[in-house]
C-alpha positions as CSV (number, residue, x, y, z in Angstrom):
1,X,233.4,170.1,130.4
2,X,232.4,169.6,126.9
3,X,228.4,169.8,126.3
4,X,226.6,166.4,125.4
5,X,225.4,165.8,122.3
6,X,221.5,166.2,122.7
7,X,220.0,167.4,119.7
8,X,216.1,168.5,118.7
9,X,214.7,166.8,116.5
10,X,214.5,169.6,114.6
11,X,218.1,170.0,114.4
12,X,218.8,166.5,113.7
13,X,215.8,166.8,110.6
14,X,217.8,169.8,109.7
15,X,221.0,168.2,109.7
16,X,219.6,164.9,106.9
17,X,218.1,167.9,105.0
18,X,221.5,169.5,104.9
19,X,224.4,166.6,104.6
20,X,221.8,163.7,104.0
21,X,221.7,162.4,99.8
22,X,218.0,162.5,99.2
23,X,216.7,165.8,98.7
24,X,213.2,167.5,99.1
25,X,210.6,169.2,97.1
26,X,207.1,170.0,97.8
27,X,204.3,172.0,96.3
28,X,201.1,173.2,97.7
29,X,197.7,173.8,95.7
30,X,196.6,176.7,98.2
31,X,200.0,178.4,96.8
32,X,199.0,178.2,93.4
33,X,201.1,174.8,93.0
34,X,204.6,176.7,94.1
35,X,207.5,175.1,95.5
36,X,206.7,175.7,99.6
37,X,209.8,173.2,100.7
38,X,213.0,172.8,99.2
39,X,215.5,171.3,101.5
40,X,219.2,172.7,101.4
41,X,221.1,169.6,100.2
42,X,219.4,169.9,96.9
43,X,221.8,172.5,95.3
44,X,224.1,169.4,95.4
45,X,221.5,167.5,93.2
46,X,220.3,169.9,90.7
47,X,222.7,172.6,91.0
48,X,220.4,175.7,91.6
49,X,220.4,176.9,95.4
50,X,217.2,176.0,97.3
51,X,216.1,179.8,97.7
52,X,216.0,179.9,94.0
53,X,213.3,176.7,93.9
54,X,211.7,178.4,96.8
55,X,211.1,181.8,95.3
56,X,209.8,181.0,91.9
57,X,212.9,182.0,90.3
58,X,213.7,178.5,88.9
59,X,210.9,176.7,87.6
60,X,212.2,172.4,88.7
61,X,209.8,171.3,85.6
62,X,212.2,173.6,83.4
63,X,215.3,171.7,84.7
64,X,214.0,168.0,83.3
65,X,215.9,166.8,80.0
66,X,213.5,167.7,77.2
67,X,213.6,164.4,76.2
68,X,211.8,163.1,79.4
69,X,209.7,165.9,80.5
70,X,206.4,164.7,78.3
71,X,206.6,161.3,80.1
72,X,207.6,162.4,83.2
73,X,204.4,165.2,83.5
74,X,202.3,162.6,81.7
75,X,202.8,159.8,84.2
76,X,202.0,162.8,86.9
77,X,198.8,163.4,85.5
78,X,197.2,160.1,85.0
79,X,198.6,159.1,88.7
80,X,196.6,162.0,90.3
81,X,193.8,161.3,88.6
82,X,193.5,157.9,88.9
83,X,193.7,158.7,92.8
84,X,197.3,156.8,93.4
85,X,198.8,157.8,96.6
86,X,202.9,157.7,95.1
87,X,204.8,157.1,91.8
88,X,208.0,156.1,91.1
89,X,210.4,158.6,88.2
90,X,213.3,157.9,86.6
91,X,214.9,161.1,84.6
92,X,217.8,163.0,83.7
93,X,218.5,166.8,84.8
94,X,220.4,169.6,83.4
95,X,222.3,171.5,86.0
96,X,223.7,175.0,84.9
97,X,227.0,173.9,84.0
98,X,225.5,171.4,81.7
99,X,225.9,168.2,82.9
100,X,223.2,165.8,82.7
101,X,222.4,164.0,86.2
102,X,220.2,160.8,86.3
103,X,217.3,161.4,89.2
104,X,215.4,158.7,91.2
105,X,212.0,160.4,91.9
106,X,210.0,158.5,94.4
107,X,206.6,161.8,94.8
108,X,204.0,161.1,96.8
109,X,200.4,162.9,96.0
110,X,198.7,164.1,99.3
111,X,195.3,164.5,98.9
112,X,192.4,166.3,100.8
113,X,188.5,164.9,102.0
114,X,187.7,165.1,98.4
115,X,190.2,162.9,96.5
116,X,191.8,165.9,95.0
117,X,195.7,166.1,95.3
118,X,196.4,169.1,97.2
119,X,200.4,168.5,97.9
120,X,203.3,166.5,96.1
121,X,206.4,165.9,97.6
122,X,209.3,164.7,95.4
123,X,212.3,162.7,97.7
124,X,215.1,163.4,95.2
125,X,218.2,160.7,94.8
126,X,221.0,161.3,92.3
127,X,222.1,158.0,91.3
128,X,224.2,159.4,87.9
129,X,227.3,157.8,90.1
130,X,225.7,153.8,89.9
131,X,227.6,152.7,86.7
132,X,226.5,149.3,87.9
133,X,223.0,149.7,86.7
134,X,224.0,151.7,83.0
135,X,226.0,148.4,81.9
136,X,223.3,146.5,83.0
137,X,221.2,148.7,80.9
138,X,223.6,148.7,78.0
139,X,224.5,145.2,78.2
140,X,220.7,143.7,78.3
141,X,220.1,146.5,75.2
142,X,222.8,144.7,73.5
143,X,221.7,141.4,74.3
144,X,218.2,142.2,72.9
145,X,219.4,143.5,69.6
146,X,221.6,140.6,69.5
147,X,218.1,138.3,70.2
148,X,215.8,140.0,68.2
149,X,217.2,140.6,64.8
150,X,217.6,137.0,64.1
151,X,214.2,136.6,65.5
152,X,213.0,139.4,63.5
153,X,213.7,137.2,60.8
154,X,212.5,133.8,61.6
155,X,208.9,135.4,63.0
156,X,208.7,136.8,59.6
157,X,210.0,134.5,57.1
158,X,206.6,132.3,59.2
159,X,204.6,134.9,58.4
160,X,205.6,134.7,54.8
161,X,205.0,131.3,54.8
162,X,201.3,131.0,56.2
163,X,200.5,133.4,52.7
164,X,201.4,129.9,51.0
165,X,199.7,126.9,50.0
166,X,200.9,124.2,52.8
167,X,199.4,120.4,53.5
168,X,197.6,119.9,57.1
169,X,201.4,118.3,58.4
170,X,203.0,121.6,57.0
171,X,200.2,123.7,58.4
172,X,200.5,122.0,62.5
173,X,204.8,122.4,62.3
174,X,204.3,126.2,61.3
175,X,201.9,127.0,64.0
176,X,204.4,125.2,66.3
177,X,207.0,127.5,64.9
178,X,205.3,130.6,65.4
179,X,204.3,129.7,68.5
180,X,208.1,128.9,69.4
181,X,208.8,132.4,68.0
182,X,206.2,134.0,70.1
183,X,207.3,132.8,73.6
184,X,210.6,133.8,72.3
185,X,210.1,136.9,71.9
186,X,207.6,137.3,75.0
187,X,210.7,136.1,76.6
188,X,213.5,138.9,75.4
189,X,210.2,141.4,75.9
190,X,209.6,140.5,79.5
191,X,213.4,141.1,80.2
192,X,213.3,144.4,78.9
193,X,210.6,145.4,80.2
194,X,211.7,144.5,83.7
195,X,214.5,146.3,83.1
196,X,212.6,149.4,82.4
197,X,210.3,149.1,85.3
198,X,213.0,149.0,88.1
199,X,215.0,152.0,86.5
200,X,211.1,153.8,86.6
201,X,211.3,154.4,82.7
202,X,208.6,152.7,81.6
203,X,205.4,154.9,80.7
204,X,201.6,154.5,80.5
205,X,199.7,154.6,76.9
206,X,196.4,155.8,77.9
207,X,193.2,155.1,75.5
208,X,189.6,153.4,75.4
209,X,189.1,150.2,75.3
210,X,186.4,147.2,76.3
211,X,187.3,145.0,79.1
212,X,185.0,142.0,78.3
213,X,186.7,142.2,75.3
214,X,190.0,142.2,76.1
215,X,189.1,138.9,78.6
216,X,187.2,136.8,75.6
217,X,190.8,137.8,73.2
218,X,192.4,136.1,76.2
219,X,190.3,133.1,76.0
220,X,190.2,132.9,72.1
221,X,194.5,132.9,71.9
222,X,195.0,130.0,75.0
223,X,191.9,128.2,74.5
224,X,193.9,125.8,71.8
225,X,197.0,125.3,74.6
226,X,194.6,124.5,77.3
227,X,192.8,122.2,75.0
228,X,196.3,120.3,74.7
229,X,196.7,119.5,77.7
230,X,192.8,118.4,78.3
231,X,191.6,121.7,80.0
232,X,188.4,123.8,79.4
233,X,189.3,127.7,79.1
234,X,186.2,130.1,80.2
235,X,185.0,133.1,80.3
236,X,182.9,134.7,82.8
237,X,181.5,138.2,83.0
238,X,179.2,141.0,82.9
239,X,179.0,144.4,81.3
240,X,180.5,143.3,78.0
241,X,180.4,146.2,75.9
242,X,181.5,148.6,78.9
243,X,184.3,151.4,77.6
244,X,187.3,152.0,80.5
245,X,190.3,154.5,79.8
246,X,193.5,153.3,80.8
247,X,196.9,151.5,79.5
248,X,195.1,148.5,77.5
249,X,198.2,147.3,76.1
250,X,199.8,146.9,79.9
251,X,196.6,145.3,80.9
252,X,196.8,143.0,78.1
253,X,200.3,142.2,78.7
254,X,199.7,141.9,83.0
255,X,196.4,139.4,81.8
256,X,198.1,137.1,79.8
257,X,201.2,136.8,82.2
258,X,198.1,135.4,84.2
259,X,196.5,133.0,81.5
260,X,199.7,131.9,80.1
261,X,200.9,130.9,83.5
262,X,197.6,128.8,85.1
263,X,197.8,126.8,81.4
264,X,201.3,125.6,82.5
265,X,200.5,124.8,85.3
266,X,197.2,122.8,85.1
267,X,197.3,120.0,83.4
268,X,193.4,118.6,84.1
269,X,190.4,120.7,85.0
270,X,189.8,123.9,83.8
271,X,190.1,127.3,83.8
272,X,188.3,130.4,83.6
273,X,189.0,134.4,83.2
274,X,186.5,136.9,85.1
275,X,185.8,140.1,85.3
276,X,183.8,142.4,86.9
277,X,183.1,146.1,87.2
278,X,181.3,147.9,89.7
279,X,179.2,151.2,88.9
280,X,181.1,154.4,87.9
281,X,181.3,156.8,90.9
282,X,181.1,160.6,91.1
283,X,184.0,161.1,89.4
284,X,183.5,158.7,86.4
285,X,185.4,156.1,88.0
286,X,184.7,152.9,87.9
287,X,186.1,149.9,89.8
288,X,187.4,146.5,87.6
289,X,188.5,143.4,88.6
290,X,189.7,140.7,87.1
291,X,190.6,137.0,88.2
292,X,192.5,134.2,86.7
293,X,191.6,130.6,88.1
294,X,192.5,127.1,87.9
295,X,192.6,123.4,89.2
296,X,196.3,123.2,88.3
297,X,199.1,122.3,91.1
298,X,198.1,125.2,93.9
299,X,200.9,126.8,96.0
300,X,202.0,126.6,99.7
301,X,202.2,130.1,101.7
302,X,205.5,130.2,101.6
303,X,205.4,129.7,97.9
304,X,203.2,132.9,97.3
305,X,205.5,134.9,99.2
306,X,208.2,134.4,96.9
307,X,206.5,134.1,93.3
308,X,206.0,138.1,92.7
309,X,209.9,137.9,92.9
310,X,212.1,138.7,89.9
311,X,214.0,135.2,88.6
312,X,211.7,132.9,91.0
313,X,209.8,130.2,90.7
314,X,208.6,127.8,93.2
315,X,211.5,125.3,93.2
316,X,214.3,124.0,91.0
317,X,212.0,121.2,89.8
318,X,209.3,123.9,89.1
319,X,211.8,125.3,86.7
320,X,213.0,122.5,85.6
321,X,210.0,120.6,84.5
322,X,207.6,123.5,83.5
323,X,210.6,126.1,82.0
324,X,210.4,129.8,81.9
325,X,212.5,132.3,83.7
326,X,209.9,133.1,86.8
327,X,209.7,137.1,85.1
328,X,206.1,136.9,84.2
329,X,204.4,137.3,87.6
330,X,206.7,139.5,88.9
331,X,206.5,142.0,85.8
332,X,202.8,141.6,86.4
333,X,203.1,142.5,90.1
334,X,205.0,145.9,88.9
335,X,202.5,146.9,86.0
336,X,199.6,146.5,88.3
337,X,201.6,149.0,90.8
338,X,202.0,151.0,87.8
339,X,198.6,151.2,86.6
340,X,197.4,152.1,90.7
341,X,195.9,148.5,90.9
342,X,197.2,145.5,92.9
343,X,197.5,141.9,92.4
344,X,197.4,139.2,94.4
345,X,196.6,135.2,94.4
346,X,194.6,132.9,97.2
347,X,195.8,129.1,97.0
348,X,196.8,125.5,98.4
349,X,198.7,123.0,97.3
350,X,196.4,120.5,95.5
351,X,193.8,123.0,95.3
352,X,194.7,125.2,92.2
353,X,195.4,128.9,92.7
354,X,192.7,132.3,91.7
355,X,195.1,135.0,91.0
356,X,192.9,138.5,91.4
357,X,193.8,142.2,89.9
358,X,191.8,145.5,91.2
359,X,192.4,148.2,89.9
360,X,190.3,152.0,89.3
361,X,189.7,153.5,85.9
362,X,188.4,156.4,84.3
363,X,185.1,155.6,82.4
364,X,184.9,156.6,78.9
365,X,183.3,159.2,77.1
366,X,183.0,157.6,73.7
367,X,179.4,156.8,73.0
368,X,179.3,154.7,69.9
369,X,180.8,151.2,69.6
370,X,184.5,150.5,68.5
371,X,185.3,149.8,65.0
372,X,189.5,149.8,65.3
373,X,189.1,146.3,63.8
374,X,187.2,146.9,61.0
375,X,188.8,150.4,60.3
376,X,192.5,148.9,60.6
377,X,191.4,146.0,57.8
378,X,190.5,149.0,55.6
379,X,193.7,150.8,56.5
380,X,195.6,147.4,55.6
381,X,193.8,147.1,52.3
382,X,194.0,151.0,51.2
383,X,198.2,150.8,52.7
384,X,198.3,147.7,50.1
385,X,196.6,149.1,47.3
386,X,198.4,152.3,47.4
387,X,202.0,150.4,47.4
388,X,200.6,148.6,44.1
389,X,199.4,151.9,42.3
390,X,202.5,153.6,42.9
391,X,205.2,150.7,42.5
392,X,208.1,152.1,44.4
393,X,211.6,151.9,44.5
394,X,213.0,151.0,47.9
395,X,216.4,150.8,49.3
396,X,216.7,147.8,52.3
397,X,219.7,148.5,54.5
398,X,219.8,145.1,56.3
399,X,222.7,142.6,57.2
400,X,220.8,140.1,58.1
401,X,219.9,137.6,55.2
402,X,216.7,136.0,56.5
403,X,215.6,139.0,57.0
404,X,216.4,141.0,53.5
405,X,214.6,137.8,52.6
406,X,211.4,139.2,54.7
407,X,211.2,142.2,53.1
408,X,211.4,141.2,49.6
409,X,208.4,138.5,50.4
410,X,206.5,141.1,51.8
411,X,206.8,144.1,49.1
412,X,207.6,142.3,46.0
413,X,204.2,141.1,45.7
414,X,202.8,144.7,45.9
415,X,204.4,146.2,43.2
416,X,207.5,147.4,44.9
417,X,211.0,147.2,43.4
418,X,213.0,146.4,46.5
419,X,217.5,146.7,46.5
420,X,219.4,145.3,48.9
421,X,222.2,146.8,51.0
422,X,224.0,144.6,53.1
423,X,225.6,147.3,55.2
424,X,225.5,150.9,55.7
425,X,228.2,151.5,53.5
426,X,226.8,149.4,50.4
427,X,223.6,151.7,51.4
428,X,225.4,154.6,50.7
429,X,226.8,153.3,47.3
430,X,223.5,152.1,46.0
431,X,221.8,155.4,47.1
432,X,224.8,157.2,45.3
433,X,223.8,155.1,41.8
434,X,220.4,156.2,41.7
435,X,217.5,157.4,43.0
436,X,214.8,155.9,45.6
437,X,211.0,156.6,47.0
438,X,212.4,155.7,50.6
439,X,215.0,154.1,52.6
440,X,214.7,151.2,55.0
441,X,217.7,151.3,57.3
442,X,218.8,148.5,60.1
443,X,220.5,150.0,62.9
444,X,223.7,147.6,63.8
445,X,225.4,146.3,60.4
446,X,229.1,145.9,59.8
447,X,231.3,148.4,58.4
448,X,228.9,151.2,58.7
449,X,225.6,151.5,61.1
450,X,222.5,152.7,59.9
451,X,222.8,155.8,62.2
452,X,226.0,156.7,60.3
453,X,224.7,155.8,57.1
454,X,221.3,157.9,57.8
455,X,223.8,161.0,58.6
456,X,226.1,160.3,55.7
457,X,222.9,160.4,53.0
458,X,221.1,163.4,54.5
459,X,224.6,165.0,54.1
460,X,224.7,164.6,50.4
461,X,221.6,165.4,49.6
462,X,222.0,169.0,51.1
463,X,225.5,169.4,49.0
464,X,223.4,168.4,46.1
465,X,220.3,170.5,46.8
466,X,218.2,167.6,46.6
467,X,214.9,166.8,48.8
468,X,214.8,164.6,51.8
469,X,214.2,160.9,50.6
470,X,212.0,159.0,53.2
471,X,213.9,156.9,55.7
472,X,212.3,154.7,57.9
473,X,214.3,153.0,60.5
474,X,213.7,149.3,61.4
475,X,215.6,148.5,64.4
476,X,215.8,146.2,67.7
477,X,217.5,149.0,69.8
478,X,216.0,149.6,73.0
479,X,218.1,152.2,74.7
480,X,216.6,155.8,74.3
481,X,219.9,156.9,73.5
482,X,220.0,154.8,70.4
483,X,216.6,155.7,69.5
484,X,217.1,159.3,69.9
485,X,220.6,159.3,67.8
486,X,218.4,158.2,64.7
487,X,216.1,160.7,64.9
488,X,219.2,163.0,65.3
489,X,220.1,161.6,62.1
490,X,217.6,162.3,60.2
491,X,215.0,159.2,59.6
492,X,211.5,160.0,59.3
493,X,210.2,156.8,61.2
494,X,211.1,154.1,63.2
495,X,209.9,150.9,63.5
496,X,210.7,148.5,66.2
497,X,211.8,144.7,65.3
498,X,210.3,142.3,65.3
499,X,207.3,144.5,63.3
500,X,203.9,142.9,62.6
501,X,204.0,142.8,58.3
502,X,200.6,144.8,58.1
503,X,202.3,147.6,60.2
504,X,205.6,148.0,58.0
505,X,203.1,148.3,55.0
506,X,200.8,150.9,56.4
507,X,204.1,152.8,57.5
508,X,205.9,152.8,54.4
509,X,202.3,154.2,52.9
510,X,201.8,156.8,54.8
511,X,205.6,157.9,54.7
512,X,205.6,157.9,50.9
513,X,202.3,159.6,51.0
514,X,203.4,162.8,53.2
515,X,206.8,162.4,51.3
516,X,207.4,165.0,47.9
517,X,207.6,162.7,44.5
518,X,210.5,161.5,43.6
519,X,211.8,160.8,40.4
520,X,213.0,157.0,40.7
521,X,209.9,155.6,39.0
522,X,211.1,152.4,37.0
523,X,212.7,152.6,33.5
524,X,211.5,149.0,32.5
């Protein structure tokens, strides 16, 4: 008689360790942070046999793509000590014959009495087999390049024109423009940045910076939007000049998604931002809260539970009367995740809606008070008055005609002599006739791209035993692969499109100021 099948559960853990697709790692603090678990199936995922994890012999951190190591240790590090309890990774692997593997990291951080981690445990997934979801990277990169180049140009070609003398009318349809232009591109940027979330490759830019502060900017950019449709935006909140360490710029973004979205929906009333903080504890961290409140429509409960969604708004008649692509809250939802925080509304329909985000930072150590503004005026003005003094000679690869038209509004004026190539071939030619202080190169043109055209120039000017010329790349790729292949190539910067003018300026001045001289000074 054949035995039934009655396993422990021992054997049947052993057997998902063994055949199952998600594979284990764990390390221990009391073992000097070594690998103490490394389940069997995992020599399928990164190619290395458990035993070698297990014994030291193999170091898992030396097995990331070099590329995504820094980030992937960085986000580590700021989850354990912000006290998070799990993270979600997204990186690529080298196994030992080579071959790059794409790895879905969910680790959680074990910690003891104290707060301190004391265990992580990495659940390993290799998902390099989902093609699925690298064309739907590689088609929404596309899409974005396609969106923000000619939006590139019509942001800055605005810009351009508020440095000119216009009448009140002319004044009102520019702002309307811009502001078009900047819901535009909030709208391509929320997409992305979506898009980056789920595939766990977006990363935290950790600094100092004020959070009363970063409220009143709120209230100061939608105080004129609220005003248009009859509502009062507020501020509320105490310890004004207290300095928190964290991601400001994903708290920026995560608060406005906030502001931006009670202003559409309130149409009387008001609205008010704020904050509060509670006192740092023994470990320097300190508590913050934020809410965003209104008198606008309110939501049922079955409305809340659907509006952190990705693509949903309340209704069809939501969407079609108020617009937008329902991305905002749900992007907010994520970065709040992100940033160990989480978000959450209370509301009723007819009674507006308070939407509240809690999260822990580190207090900072900085003592005096912030001058960024006043130090990046003087950085604008000395970027500015350098480009005068030295009148360079720059080459503009760009295809795009609004946009060559952009850069010769901004540097003209400063002294700079600018030629324009309309492809990365004509770049080639011009750079072949004579010589330049530095090199502005698009990414996607016709004939030749500005990846080819980058290699193509660093290429002749070793044969002709000539010194790097400065290239600064101004592109709207998104994909890291893209981004990397430039630097590959040769360029000394890169500047993502659509680029604030101030920003190109102070880049092109610094690159020409690290950069040898060159001999392309002007003969007239």
């Amino acid at each position: 008689m054949r035995k039934p099948y009655a396993p422990s559960v021992d054997a049947r853990l052993s057997d998902v360790f063994e055949h199952g697709p998600v594979g284990v790692l764990e390390w221990r603090r009391d073992q000097g942070w070594r690998v103490v678990l490394a389940t069997a199936n995992l020599e399928r995922i990164v190619g290395h046999p458990a035993a070698e994890l297990l014994s030291g012999a193999i170091e898992y951190a030396d097995l990331i793509h070099e590329q995504d190591n820094p980030g992937v240790f960085e986000r580590i590090g700021v989850a354990a000590s912000r006290g998070d309890e799990a993270l979600t990774l997204s990186y690529r692997l080298i196994t030992p014959a080579g071959e790059t593997r794409r790895i879905h990291d969910r680790t959680r951080i074990l910690r003891d009495a104290t707060g301190e981690p004391e265990a992580f445990v990495s659940y390993l997934l290799d998902v390099t087999d989902e093609p699925s979801d690298a064309a739907a990277k590689e088609y929404v990169a596309h899409m974005s390049h396609e969106i923000r180049t000619p939006l590139a140009g019509m942001i800055g070609l605005a810009e351009a024109l508020a440095e000119t003398p216009l009448n009140p009318e002319q004044a009102d349809i520019l702002t309307a423009l811009n502001e078009a232009g900047a819901s535009l591109l909030q709208l391509v940027n929320n997409v992305l940045d979506l898009s980056k979330i789920e595939a766990g490759a977006m990363t935290l830019d950790i600094s100092d910076f004020r959070l009363g502060e970063l409220c009143t900017t709120a209230e100061r950019l939608f105080a004129r939007r609220a005003a248009a449709n009859g509502v009062a935006l507020t501020t509320r909140g105490q310890a004004m000049d207290i300095r928190l360490r964290g991601d400001a710029g994903r708290l920026r973004q995560l608060l406005f998604n906030l502001v931006s979205n009670a202003v559409k929906f309130t149409s009387e009333g008001r609205i008010e931002i704020a904050w509060a903080v509670d006192p740092p504890d023994e470990r320097q961290r300190i508590r913050a809260r934020i809410s965003v409140s209104d008198t606008g429509l309110g939501m049922s409960q079955d409305t809340i539970g659907r509006i952190f969604e990705s693509y949903r708004q309340a209704d069809s008649r939501t969407a079609a009367e108020f617009g937008g692509t329902g991305l905002g809250l749900a992007i907010s939802k994520q970065l709040a995740a992100m940033m160990g925080g989480r978000l959450w509304v209370e509301s009723a329909l007819g009674e507006g809606s308070t939407f509240f985000f809690e999260s822990t930072f580190e207090a900072s150590a900085a003592e005096q008070p912030e001058l960024a503004a006043l130090q990046r005026e003087e950085e604008n003005a000395a970027a500015r008055a350098s480009l005068t003094a030295r009148a360079p000679r720059i080459l503009a690869a760009e295809d795009t005609t609004a946009n060559q038209r952009v850069l010769e509004l901004l540097l003209t004026p400063l002294n700079v002599e600018v030629v324009i190539a309309r492809d990365g071939r004509e770049a080639i030619e011009r750079f072949q006739e004579g010589r330049f202080d530095l090199v502005l190169m698009d990414s996607r043109m016709p004939r030749l791209g500005g990846i080819e055209a980058t290699q193509e120039i660093r290429r002749m000017e070793r044969a002709a035993g000539r010194s790097p010329t400065p290239i600064i790349a101004l592109t709207a790729e998104t994909l890291d692969t893209a981004i990397s292949a430039f630097r590959g190539a040769g360029v000394d910067e890169i500047l993502p499109k659509p680029f604030e003018p101030n920003r190109l300026i102070r880049v092109i001045a610094e690159t020409l100021s690290r950069a040898p001289a060159q001999s392309a000074a002007r003969t007239s």
